[in-house]
OpenMM code with the backbone's topology and positions (N, CA, C; nanometers):
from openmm import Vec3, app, unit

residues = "UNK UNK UNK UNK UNK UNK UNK UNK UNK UNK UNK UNK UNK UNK UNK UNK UNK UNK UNK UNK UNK UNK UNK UNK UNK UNK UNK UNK UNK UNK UNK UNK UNK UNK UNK UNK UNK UNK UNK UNK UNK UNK UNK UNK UNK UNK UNK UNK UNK UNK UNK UNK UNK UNK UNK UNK UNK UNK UNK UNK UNK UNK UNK UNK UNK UNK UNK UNK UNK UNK UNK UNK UNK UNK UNK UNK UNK UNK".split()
positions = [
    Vec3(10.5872, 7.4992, 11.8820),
    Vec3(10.5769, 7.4818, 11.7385),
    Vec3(10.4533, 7.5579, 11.6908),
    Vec3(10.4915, 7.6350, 11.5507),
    Vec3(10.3430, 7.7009, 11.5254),
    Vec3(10.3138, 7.6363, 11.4354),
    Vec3(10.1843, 7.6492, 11.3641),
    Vec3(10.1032, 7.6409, 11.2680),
    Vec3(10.1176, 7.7092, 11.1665),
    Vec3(10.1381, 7.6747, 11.0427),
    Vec3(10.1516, 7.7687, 10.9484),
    Vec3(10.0060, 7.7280, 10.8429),
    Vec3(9.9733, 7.8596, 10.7761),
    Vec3(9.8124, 7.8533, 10.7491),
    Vec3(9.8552, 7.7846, 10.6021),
    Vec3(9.7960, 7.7373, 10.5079),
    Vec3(9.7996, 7.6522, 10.4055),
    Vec3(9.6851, 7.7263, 10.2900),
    Vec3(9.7641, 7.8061, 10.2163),
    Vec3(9.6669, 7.9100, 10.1175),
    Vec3(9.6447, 7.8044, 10.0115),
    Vec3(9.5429, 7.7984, 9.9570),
    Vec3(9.5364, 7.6987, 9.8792),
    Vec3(9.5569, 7.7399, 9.7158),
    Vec3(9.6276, 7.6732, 9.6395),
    Vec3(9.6606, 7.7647, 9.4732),
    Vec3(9.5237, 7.8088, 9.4026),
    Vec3(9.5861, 7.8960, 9.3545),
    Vec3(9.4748, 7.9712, 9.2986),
    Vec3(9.4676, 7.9138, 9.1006),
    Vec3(9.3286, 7.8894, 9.0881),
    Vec3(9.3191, 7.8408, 8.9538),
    Vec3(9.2715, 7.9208, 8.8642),
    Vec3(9.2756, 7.8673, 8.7216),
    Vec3(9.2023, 7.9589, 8.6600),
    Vec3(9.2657, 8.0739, 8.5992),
    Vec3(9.1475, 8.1820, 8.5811),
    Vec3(9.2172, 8.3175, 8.5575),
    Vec3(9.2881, 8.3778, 8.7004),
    Vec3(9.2373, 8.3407, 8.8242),
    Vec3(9.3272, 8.3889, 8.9226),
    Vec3(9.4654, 8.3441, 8.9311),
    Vec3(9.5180, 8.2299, 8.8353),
    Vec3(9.6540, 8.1946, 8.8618),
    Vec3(9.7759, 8.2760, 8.7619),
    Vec3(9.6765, 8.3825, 8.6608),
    Vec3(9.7952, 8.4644, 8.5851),
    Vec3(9.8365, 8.6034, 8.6851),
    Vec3(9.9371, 8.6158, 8.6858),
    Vec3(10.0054, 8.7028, 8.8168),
    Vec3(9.9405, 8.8501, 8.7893),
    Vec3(9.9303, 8.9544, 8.7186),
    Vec3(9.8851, 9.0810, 8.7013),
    Vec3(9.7346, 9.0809, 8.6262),
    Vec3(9.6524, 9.0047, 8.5672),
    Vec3(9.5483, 8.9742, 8.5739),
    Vec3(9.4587, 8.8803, 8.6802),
    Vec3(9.5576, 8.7852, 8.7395),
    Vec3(9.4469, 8.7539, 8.7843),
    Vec3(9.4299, 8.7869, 8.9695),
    Vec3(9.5101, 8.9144, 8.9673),
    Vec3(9.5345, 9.0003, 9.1145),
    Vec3(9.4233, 9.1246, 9.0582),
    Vec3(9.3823, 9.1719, 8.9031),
    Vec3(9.3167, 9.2417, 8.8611),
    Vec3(9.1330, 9.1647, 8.9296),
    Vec3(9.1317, 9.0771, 8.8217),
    Vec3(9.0143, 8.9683, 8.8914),
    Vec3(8.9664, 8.9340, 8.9703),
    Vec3(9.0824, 8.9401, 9.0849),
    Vec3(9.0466, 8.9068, 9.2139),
    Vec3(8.9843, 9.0307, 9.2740),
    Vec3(9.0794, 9.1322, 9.2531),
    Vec3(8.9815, 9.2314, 9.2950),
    Vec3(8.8721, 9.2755, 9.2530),
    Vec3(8.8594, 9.2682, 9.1492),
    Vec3(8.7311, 9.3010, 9.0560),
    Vec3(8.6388, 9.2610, 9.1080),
    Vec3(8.6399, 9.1238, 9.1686),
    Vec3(8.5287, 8.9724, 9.2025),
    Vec3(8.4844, 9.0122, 9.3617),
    Vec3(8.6224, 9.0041, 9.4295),
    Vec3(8.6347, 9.0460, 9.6164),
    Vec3(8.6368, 9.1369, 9.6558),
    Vec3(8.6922, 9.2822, 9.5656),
    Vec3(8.7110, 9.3964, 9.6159),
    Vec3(8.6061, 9.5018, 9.6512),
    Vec3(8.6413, 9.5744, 9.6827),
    Vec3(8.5305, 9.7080, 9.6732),
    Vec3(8.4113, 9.7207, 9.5428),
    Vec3(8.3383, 9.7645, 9.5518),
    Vec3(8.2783, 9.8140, 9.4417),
    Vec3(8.3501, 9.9367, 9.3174),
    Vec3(8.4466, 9.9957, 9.4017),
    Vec3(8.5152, 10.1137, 9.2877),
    Vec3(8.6290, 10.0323, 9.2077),
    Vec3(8.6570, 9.9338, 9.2153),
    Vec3(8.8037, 9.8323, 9.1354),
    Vec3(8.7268, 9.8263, 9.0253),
    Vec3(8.5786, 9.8269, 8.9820),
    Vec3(8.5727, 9.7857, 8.8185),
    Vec3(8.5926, 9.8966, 8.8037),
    Vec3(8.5671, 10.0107, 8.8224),
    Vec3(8.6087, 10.1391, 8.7345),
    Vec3(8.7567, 10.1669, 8.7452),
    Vec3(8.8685, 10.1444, 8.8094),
    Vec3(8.9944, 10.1551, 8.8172),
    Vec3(9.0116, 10.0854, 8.7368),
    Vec3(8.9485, 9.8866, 8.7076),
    Vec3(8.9882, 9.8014, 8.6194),
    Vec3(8.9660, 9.8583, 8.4931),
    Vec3(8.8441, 9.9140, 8.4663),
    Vec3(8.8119, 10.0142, 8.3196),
    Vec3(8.9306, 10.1021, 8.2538),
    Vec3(8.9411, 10.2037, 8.3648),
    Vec3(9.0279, 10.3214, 8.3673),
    Vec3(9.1673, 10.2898, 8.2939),
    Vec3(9.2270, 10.1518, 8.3561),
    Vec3(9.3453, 10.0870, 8.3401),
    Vec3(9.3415, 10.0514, 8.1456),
    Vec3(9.2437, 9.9668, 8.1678),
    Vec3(9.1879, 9.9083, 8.0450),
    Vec3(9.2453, 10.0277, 7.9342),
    Vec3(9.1189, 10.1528, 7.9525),
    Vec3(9.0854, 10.2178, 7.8419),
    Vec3(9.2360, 10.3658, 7.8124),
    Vec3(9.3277, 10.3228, 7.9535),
    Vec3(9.4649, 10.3747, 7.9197),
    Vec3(9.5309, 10.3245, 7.8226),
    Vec3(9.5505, 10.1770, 7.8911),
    Vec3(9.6061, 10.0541, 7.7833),
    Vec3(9.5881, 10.0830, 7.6334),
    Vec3(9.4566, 10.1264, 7.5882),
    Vec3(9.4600, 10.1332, 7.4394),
    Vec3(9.4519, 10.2587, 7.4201),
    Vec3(9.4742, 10.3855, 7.4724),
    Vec3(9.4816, 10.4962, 7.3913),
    Vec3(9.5974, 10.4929, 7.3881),
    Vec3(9.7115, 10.4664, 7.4735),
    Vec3(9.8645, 10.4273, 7.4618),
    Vec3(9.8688, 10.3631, 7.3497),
    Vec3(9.8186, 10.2533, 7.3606),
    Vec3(9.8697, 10.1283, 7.1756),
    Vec3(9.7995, 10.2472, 7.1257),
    Vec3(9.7042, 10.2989, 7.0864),
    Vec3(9.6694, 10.3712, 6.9984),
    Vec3(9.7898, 10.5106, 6.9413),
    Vec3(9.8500, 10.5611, 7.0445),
    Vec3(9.9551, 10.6392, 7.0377),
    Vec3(10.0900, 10.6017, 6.9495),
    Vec3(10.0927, 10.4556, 6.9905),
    Vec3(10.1829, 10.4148, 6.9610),
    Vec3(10.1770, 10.3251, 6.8490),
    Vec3(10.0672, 10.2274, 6.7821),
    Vec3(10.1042, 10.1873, 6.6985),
    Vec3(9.9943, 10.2151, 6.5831),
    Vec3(9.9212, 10.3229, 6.6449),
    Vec3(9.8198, 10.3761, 6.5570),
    Vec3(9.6600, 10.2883, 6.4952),
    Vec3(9.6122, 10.2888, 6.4466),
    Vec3(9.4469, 10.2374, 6.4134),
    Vec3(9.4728, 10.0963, 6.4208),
    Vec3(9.5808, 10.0327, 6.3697),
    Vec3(9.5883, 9.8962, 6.3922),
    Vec3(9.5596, 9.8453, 6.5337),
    Vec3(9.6123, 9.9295, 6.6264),
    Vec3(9.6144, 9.8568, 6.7873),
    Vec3(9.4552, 9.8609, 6.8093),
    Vec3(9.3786, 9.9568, 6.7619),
    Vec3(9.2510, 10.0385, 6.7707),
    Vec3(9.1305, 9.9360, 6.6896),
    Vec3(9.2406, 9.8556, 6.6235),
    Vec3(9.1240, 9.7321, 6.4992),
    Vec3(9.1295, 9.6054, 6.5763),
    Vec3(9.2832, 9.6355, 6.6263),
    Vec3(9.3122, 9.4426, 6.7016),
    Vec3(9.2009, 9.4915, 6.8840),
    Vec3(9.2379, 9.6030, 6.9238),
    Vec3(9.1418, 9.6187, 7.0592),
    Vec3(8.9683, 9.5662, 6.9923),
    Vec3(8.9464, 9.6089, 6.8998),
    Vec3(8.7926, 9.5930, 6.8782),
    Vec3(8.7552, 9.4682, 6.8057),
    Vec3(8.8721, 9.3990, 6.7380),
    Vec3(8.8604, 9.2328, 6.7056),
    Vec3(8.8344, 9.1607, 6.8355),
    Vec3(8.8933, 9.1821, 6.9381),
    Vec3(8.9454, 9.1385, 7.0367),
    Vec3(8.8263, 9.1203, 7.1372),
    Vec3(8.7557, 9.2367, 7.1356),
    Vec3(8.6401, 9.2379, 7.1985),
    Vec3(8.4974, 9.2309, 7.1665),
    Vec3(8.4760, 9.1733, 7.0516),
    Vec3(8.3739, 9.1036, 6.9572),
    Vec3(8.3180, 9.0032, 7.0453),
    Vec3(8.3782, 8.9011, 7.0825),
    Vec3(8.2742, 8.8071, 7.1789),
    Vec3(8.2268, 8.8329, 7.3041),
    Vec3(8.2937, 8.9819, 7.3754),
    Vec3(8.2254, 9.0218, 7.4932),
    Vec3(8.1254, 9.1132, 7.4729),
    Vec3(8.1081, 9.1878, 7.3683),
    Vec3(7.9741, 9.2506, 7.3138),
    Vec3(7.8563, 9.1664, 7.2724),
    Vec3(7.9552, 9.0453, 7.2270),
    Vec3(7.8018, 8.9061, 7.1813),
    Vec3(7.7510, 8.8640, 7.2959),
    Vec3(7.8120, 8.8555, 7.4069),
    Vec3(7.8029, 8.8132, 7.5283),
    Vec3(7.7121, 8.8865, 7.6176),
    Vec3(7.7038, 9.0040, 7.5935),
    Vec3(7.6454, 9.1695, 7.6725),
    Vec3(7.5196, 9.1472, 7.6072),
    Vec3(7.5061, 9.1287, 7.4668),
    Vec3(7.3814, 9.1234, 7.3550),
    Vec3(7.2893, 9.0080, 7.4400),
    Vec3(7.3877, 8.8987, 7.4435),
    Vec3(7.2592, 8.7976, 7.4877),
    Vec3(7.2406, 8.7949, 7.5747),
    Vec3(7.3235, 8.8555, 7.6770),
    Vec3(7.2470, 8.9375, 7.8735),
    Vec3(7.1332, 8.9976, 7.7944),
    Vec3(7.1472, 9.0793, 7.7298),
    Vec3(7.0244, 9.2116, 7.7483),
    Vec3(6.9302, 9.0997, 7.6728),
    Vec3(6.9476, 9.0341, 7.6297),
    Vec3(6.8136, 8.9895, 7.5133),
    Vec3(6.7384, 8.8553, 7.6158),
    Vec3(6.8483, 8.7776, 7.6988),
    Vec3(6.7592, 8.7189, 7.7989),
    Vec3(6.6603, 8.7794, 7.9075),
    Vec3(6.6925, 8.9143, 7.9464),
    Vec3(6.6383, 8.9509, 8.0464),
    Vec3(6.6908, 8.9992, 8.1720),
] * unit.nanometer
topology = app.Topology()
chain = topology.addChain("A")
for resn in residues:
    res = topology.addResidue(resn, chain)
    for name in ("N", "CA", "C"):
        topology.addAtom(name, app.Element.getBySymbol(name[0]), res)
């Protein structure tokens, strides 16, 4: 009889299937996955940008308003 290993579920942002296999690597992987994760990213919106024009380009930069507030108060703590 064998043993079978017991992966334990993954929570969180690791439990959404194509983000959170993004995350994981981002977190565990190599050091070069954030720039692939970027790369991916900054495809993603020149595509919407292609396609649904300045609007996709207003909702990308609504969208990312609290991770620039977030970056602000890194740099301003230290």
């Amino acid at each position: 009889m064998t043993t079978a290993t017991v992966i334990p579920p993954r929570r969180g942002l690791y439990s959404f299937p194509i983000l959170g296999w993004i995350a994981h690597d981002v977190a565990h992987g190599p050091e070069d996955t954030v720039w692939y994760a970027l790369t991916i990213f900054l495809t993603l919106v020149v595509l919407a940008v292609m396609q649904w024009g300045i609007v996709a380009l207003a909702m990308t930069a609504l969208a990312l308003v609290p991770v620039m507030l977030g970056i602000l108060i890194l740099i301003t703590r230290g």
